[in-house]
mmCIF file of the N, C-alpha and C atoms, coordinates in Angstrom:
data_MODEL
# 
_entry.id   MODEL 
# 
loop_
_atom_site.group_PDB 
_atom_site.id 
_atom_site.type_symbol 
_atom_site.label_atom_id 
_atom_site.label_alt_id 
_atom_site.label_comp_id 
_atom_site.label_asym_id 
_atom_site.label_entity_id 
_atom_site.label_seq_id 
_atom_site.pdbx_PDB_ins_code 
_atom_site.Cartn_x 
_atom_site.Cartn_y 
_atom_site.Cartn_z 
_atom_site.occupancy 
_atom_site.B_iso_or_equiv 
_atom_site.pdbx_formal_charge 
_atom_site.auth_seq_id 
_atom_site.auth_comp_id 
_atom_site.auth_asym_id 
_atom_site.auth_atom_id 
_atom_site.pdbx_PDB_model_num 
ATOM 1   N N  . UNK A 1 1  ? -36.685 -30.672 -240.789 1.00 0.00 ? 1  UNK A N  1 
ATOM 2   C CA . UNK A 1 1  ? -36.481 -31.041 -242.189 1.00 0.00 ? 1  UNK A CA 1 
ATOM 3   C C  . UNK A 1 1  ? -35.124 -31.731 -242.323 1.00 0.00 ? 1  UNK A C  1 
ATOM 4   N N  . UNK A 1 2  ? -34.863 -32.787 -243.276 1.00 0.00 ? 2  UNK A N  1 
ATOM 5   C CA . UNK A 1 2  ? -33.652 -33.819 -243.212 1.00 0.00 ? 2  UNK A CA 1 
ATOM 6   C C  . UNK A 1 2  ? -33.010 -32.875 -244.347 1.00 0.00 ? 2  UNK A C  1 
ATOM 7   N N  . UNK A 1 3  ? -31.817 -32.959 -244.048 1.00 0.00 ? 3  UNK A N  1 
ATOM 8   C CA . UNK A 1 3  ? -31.025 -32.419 -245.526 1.00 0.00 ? 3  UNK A CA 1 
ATOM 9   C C  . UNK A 1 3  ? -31.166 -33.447 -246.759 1.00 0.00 ? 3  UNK A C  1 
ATOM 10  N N  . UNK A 1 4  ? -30.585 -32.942 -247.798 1.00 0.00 ? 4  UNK A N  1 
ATOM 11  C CA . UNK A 1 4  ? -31.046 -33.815 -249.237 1.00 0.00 ? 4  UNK A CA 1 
ATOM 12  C C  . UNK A 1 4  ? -29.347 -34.795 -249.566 1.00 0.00 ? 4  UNK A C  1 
ATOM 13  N N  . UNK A 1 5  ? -29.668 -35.487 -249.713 1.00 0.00 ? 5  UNK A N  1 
ATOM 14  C CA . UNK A 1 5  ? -28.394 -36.346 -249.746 1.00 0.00 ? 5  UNK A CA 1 
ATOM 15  C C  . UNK A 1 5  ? -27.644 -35.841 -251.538 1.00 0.00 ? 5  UNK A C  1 
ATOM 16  N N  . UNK A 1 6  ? -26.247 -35.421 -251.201 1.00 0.00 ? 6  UNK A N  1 
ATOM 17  C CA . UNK A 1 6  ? -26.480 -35.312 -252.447 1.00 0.00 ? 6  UNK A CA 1 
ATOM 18  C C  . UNK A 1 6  ? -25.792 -36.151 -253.489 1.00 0.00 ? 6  UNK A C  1 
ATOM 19  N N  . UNK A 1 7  ? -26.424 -36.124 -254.807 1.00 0.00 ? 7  UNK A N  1 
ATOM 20  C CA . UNK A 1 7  ? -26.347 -36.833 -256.253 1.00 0.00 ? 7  UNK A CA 1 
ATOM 21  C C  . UNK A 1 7  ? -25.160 -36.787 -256.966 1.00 0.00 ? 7  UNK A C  1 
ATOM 22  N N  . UNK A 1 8  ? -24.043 -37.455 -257.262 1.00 0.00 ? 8  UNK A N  1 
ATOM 23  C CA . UNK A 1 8  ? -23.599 -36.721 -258.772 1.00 0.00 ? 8  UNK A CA 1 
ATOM 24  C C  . UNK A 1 8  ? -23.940 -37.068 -259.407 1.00 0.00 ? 8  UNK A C  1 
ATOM 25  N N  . UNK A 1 9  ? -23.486 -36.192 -260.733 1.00 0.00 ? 9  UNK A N  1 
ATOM 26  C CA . UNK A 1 9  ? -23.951 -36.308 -262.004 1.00 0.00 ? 9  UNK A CA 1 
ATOM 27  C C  . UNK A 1 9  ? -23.982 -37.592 -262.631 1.00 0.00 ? 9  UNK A C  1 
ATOM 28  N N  . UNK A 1 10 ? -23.483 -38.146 -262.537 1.00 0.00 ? 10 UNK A N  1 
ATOM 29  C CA . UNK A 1 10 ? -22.937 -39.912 -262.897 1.00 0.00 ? 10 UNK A CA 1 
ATOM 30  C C  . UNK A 1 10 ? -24.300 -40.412 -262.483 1.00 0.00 ? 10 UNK A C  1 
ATOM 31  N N  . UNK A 1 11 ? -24.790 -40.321 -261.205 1.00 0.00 ? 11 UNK A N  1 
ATOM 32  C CA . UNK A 1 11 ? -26.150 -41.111 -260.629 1.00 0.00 ? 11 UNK A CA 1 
ATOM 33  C C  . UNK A 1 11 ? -27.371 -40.594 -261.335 1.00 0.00 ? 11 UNK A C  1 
ATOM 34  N N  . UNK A 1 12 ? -27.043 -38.966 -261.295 1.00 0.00 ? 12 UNK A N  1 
ATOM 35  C CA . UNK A 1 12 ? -28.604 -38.985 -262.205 1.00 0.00 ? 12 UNK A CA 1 
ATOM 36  C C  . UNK A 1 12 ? -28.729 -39.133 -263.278 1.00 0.00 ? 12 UNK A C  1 
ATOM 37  N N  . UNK A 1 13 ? -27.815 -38.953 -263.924 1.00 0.00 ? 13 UNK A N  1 
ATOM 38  C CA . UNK A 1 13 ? -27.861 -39.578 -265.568 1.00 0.00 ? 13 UNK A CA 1 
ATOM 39  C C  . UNK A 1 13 ? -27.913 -41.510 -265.562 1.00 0.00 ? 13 UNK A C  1 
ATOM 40  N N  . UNK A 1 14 ? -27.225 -42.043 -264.209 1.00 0.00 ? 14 UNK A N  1 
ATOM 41  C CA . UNK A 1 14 ? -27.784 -43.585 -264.802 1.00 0.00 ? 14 UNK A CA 1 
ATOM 42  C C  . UNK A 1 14 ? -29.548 -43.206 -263.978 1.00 0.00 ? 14 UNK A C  1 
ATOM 43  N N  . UNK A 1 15 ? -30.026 -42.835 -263.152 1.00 0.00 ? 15 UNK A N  1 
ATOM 44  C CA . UNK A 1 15 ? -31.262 -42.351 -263.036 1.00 0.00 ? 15 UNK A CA 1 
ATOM 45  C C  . UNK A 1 15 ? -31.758 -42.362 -264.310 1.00 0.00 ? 15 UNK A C  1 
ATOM 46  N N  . UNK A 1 16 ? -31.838 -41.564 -265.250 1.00 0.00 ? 16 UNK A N  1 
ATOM 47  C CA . UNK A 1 16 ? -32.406 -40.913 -266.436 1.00 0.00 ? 16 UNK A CA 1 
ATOM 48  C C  . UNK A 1 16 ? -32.580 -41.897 -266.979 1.00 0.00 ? 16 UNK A C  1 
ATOM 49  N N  . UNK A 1 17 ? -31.322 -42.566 -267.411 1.00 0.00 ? 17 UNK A N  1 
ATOM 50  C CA . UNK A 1 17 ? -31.545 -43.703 -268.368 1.00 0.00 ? 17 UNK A CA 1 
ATOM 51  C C  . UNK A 1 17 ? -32.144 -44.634 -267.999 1.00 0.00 ? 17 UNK A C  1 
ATOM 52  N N  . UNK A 1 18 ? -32.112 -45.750 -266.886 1.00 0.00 ? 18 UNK A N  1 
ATOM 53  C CA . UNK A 1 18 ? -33.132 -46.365 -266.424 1.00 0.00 ? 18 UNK A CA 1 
ATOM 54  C C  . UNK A 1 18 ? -34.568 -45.720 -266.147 1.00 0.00 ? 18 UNK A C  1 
ATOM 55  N N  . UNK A 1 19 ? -34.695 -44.622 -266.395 1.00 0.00 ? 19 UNK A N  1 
ATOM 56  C CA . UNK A 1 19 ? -35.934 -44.381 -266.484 1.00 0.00 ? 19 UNK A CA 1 
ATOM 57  C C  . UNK A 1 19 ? -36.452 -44.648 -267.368 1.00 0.00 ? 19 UNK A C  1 
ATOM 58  N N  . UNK A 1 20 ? -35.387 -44.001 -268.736 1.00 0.00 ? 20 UNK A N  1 
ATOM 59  C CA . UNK A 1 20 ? -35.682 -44.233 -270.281 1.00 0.00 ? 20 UNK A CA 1 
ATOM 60  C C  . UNK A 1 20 ? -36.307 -45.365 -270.506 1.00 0.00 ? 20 UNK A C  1 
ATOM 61  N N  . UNK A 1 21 ? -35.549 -46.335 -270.281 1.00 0.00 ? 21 UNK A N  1 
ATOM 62  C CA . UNK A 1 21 ? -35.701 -47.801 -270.046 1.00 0.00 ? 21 UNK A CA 1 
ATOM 63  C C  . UNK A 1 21 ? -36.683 -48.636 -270.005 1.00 0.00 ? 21 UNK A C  1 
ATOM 64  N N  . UNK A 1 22 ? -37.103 -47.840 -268.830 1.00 0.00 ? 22 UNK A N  1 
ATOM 65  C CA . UNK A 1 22 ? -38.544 -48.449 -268.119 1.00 0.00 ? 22 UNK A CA 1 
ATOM 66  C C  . UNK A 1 22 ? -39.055 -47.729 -268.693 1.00 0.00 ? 22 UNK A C  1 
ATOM 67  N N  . UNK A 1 23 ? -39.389 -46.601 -269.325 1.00 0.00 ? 23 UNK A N  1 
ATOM 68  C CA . UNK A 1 23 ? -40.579 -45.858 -269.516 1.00 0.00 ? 23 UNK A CA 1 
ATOM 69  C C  . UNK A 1 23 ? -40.233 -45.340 -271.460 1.00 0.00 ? 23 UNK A C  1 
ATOM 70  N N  . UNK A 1 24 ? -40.780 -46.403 -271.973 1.00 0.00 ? 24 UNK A N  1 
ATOM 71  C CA . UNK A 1 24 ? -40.181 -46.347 -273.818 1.00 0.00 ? 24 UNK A CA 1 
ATOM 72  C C  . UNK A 1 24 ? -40.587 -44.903 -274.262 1.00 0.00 ? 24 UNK A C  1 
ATOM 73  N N  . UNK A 1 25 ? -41.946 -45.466 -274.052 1.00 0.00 ? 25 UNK A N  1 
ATOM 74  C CA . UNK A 1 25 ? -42.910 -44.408 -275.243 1.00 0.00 ? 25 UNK A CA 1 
ATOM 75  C C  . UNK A 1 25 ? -43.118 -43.185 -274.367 1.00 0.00 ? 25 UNK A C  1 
ATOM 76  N N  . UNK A 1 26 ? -42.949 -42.546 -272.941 1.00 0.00 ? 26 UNK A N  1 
ATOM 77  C CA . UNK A 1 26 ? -43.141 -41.498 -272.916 1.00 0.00 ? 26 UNK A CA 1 
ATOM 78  C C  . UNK A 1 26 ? -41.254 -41.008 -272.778 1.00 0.00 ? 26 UNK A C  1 
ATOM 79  N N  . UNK A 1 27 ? -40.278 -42.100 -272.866 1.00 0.00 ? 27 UNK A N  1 
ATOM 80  C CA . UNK A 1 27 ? -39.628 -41.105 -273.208 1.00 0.00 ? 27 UNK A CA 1 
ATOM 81  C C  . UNK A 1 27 ? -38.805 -40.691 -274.591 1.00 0.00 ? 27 UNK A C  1 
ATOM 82  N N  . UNK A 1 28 ? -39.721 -41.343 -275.230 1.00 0.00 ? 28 UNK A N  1 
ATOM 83  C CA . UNK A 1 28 ? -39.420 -40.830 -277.225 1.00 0.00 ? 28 UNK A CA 1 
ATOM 84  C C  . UNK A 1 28 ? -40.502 -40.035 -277.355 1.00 0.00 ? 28 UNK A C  1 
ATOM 85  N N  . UNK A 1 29 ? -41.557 -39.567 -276.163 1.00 0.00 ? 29 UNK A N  1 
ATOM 86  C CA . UNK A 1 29 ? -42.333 -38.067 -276.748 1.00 0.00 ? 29 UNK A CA 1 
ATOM 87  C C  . UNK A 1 29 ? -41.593 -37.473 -276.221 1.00 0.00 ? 29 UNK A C  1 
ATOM 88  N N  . UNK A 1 30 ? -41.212 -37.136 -274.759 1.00 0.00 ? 30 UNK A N  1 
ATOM 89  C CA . UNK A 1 30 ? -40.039 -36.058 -274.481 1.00 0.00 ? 30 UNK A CA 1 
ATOM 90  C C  . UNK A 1 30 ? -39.009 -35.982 -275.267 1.00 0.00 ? 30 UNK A C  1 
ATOM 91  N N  . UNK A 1 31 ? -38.428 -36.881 -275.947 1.00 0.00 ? 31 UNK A N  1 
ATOM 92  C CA . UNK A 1 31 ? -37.380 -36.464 -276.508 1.00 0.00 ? 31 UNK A CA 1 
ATOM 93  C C  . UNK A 1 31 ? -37.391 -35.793 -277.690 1.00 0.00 ? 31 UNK A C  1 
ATOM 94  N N  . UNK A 1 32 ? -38.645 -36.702 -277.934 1.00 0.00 ? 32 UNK A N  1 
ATOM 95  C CA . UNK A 1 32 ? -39.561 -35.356 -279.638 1.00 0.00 ? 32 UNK A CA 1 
ATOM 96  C C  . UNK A 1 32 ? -39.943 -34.050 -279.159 1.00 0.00 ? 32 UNK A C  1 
ATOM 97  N N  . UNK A 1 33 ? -40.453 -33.702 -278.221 1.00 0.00 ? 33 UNK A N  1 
ATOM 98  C CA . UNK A 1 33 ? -41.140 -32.605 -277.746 1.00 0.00 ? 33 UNK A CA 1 
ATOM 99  C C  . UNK A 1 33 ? -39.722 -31.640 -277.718 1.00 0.00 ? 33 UNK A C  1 
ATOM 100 N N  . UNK A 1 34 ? -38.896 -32.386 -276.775 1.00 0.00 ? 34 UNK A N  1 
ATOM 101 C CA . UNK A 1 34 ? -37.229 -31.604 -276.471 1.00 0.00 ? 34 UNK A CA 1 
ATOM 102 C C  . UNK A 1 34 ? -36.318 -31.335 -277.919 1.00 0.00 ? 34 UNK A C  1 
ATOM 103 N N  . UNK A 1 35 ? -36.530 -32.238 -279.259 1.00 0.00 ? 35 UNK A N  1 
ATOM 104 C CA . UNK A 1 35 ? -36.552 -31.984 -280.806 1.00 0.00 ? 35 UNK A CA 1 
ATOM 105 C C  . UNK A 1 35 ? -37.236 -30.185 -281.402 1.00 0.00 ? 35 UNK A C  1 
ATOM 106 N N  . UNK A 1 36 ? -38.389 -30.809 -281.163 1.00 0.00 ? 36 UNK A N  1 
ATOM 107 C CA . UNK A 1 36 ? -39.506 -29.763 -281.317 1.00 0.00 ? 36 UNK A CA 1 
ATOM 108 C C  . UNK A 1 36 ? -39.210 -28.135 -280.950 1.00 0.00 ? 36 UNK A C  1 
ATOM 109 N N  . UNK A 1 37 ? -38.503 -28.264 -279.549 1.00 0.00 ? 37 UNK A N  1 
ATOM 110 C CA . UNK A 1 37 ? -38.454 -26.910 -279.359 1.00 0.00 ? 37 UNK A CA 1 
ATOM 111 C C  . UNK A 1 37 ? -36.954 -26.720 -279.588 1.00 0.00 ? 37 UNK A C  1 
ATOM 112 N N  . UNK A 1 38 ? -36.327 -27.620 -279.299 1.00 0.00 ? 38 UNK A N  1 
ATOM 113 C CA . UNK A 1 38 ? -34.844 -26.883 -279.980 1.00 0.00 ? 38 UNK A CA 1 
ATOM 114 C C  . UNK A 1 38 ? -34.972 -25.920 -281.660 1.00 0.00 ? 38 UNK A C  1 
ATOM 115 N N  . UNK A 1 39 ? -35.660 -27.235 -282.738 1.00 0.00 ? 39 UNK A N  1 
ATOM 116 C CA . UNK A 1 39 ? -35.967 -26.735 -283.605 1.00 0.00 ? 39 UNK A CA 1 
ATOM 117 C C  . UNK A 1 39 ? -36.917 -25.185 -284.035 1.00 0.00 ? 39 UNK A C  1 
ATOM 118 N N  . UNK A 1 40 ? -37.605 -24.545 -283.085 1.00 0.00 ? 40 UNK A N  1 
ATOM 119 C CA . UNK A 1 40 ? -38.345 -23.730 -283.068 1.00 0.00 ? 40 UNK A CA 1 
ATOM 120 C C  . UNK A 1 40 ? -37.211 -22.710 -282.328 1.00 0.00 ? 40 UNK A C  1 
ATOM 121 N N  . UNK A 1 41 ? -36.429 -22.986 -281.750 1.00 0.00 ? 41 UNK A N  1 
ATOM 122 C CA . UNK A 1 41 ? -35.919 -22.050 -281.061 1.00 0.00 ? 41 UNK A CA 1 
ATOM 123 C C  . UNK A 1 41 ? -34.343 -22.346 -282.148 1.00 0.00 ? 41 UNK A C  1 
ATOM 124 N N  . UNK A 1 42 ? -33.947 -22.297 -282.977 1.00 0.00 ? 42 UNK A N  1 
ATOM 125 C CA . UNK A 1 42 ? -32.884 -22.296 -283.551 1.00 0.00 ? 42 UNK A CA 1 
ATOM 126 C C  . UNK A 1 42 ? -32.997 -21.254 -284.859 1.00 0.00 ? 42 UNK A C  1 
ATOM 127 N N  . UNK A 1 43 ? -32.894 -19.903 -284.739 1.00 0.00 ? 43 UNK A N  1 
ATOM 128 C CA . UNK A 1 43 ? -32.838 -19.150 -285.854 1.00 0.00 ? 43 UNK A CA 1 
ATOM 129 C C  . UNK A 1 43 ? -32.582 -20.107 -287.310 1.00 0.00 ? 43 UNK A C  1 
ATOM 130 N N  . UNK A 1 44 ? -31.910 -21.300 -287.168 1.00 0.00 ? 44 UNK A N  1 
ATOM 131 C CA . UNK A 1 44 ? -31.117 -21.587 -288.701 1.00 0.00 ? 44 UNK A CA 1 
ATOM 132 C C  . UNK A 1 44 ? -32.254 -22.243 -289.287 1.00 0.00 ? 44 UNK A C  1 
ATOM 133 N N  . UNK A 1 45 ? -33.270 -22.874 -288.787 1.00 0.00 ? 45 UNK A N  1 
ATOM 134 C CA . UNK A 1 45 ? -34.318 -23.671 -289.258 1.00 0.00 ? 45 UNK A CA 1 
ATOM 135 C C  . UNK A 1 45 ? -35.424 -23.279 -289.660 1.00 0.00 ? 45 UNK A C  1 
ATOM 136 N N  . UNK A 1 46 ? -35.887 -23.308 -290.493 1.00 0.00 ? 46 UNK A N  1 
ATOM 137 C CA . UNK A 1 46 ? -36.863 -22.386 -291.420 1.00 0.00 ? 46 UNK A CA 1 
ATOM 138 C C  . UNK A 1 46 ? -38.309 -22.837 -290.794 1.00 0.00 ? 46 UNK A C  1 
ATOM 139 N N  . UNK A 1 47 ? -39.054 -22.179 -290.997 1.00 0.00 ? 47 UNK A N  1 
ATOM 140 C CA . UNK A 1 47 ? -40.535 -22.770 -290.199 1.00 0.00 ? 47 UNK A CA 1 
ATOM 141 C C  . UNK A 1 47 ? -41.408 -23.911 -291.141 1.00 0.00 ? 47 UNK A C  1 
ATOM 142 N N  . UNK A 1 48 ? -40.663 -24.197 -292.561 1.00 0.00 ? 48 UNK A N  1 
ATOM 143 C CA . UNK A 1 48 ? -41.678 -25.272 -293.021 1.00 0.00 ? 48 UNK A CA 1 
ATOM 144 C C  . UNK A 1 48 ? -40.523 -26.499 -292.617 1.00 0.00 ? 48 UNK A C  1 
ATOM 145 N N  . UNK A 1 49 ? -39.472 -27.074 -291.911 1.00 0.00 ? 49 UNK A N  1 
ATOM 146 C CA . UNK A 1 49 ? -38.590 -27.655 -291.565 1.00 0.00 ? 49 UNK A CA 1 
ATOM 147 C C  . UNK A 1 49 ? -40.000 -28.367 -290.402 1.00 0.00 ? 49 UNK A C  1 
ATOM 148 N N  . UNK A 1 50 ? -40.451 -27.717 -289.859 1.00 0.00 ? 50 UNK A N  1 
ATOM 149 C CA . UNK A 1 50 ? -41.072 -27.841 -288.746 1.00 0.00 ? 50 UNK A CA 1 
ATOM 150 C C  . UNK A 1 50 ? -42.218 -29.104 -289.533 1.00 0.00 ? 50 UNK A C  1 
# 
């Protein structure tokens, strides 16, 4: 087995974003979906907010 070369943080975040990039619409559902559950998981937000 090869070892894993490793990443910093700097690379995978420009990773991420060129992903963003290339990939519009599935990544404005993740980012709604990643909305979605923050909001469900935040005591301060009432459930008709939802």
């Amino acid at each position: 087995m090869t070892e894993a070369t490793p990443v910093s943080h700097e690379q995978l975040l420009t990773q991420w974003l060129s992903w963003m990039k290339a990939h519009p619409d599935w990544a404005k559902e993740l980012l709604a979906e990643s909305t979605d559950r923050e909001k469900v998981n935040d005591p301060h937000t009432s459930k008709t907010d939802l």
